[in-house]
Structures are given as structure tokens and as C-alpha cells.
N, C-alpha and C positions, 0 to 999 in steps of 0.2 A: 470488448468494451462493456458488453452489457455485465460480465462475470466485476467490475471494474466497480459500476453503478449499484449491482446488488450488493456485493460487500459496504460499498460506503453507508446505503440505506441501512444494513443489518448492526452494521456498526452505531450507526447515531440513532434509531430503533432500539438497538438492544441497551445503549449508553442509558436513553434515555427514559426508557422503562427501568432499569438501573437504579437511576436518580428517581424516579418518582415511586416506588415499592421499597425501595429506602427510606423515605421522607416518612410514608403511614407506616412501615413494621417499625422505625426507630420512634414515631411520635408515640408511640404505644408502650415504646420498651422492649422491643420483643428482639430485635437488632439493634446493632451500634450505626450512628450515624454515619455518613461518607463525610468525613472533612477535606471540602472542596479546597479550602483556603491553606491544610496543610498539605494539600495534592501542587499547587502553586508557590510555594515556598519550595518541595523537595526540585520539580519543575525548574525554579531559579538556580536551587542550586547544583541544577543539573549543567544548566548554562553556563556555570560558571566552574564546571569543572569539578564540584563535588558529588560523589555519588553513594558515600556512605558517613553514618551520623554514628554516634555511642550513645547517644540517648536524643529523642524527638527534639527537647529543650532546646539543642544545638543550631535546629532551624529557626533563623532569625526571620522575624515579620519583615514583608518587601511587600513598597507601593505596589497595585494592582496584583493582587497575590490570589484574592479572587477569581478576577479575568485569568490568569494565568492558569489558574485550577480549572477550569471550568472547558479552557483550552485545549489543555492538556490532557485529562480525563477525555474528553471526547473524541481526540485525537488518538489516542490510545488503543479505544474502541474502535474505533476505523482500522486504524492499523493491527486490531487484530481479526477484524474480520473478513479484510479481506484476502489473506495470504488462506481464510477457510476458503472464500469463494472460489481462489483460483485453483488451490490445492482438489479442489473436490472435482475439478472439469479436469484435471490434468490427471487426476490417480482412479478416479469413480467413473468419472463422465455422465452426462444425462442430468435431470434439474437436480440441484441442489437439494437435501433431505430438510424438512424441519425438525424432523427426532433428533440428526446427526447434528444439525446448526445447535440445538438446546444441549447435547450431550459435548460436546466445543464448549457451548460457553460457561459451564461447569470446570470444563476441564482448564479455562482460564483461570481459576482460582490460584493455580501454580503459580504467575506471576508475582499475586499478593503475599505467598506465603512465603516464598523463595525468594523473591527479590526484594521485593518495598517492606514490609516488615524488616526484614534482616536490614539493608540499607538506612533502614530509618533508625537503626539502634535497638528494635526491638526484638532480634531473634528469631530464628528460622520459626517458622507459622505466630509468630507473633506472640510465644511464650512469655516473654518479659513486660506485656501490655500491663498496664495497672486491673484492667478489665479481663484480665485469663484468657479462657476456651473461650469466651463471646466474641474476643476479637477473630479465632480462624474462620469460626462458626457464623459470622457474620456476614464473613469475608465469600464465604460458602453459598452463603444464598444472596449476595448480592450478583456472583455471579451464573448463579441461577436463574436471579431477575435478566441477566444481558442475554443468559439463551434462551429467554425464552422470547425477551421480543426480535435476536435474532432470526427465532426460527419462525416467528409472524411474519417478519418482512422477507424471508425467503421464500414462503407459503405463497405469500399476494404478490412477489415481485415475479 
């Protein structure tokens, strides 16, 4: 239970250190934003049984797309942290690492390059973005930002 509880904390910890080293490197220019509101539209169209685009355009705006995003992104993060937490008692044993938690959630970058990119119509690591390398490279250190507040909440949990 407790491998159960730290996952969840590492997850919305790491989600939301995510979301907010996002918010200053993008207000600077220095990264691309998270659009929460196209994370909630692909979300919708997940529900409804679409799960690949040919171009972004194809996601149509849906009431509470928002909420949806915001849902879902941090759901996401949960669910990927804690298949770390439990993976790590079951193959490692003993507390959880915070190097190993940060060097995870690095390694989540795969999701975005390999899946939602390609999915959203724009090619594997996100080659076809209007925005180039910024979009993988982005993509890169926003999941940078998730291990590292995973590996906080692994640290103090």
C-alpha cells in the first residue's frame, strides 16, 4: 500500500512540478508550452475511440477540454509512476532511488515522442511540428521536470 501512495505522490509531484518549470522556461521562450487544452481534446478523442490524427487541426475543440486536459495529464503521471514504484520493490527491493526516480522520468520522454506526437499527426519525436527540434527537445525537459519532482517525493516519502 505504501509502494501504492508513493507512486501516486511521485506522480502528481512530479506532474506538477512539470506544469509549473513549464509555465517559467515557456514564459521566457526557452521551451514550448504544455497545451493542457490539446492534451483534453486528444483525451476526448481518446473516449471516443480515436487515437490517431494526420494533422493537430483534425482535433476538434470539446466543452471542458480544459478540465479534461488537466485530468488527464495528471492521470497519466500517476499512471506512470507508479508501475516505477512498484517495479522498483519487486526487481530492486529496499527504498525507492531518487537518481533512479529522475533518470524514469527522463526516460518517459518515450511516451511523447513515440506516441502522442506520432498520434497527433505529427511524426515520430514530433518531426513535422511547425516548431522543429523544440518540440522533442521540449518534450525532453519537461520530462526532466516530472523526474525530478518524482525523485523529491520519493526522497521525503
Amino acid at each position: 500500500m505504501d509502494l501504492i501512495v508513493t507512486g501516486i505522490l511521485a506522480g502528481l509531484l512530479g506532474t506538477l512540478l512539470m506544469d509549473s518549470l513549464n509555465h517559467l522556461f515557456a514564459r521566457y521562450g526557452i521551451i514550448l508550452k504544455i497545451d493542457v487544452r490539446m492534451i483534453g481534446r486528444m483525451s476526448a478523442g481518446w473516449a471516443n475511440g480515436r487515437f490517431r490524427y494526420r494533422h493537430p487541426d483534425e482535433m476538434k475543440q470539446v466543452a471542458n477540454e480544459l478540465l479534461y486536459g488537466y485530468i488527464t495529464h495528471y492521470a497519466i503521471g500517476v499512471g506512470l509512476a507508479i508501475p516505477f514504484a512498484l517495479g522498483w520493490a519487486i526487481f530492486v527491493e529496499g527504498p525507492v532511488s531518487p537518481s533512479w526516480a529522475l533518470i524514469y522520468g527522463v526516460a518517459t520522454t518515450v511516451a511523447s515522442v513515440f506516441f502522442v506526437y506520432p498520434s497527433m499527426g505529427l511524426g515520430l519525436f514530433g518531426w513535422r511540428s511547425p516548431e522543429g527540434i523544440r518540440a522533442p527537445l521540449s518534450s525532453l525537459a519537461n520530462h526532466f521536470f516530472f523526474g525530478l519532482g518524482m525523485a523529491v517525493a520519493v526522497a521525503v516519502a
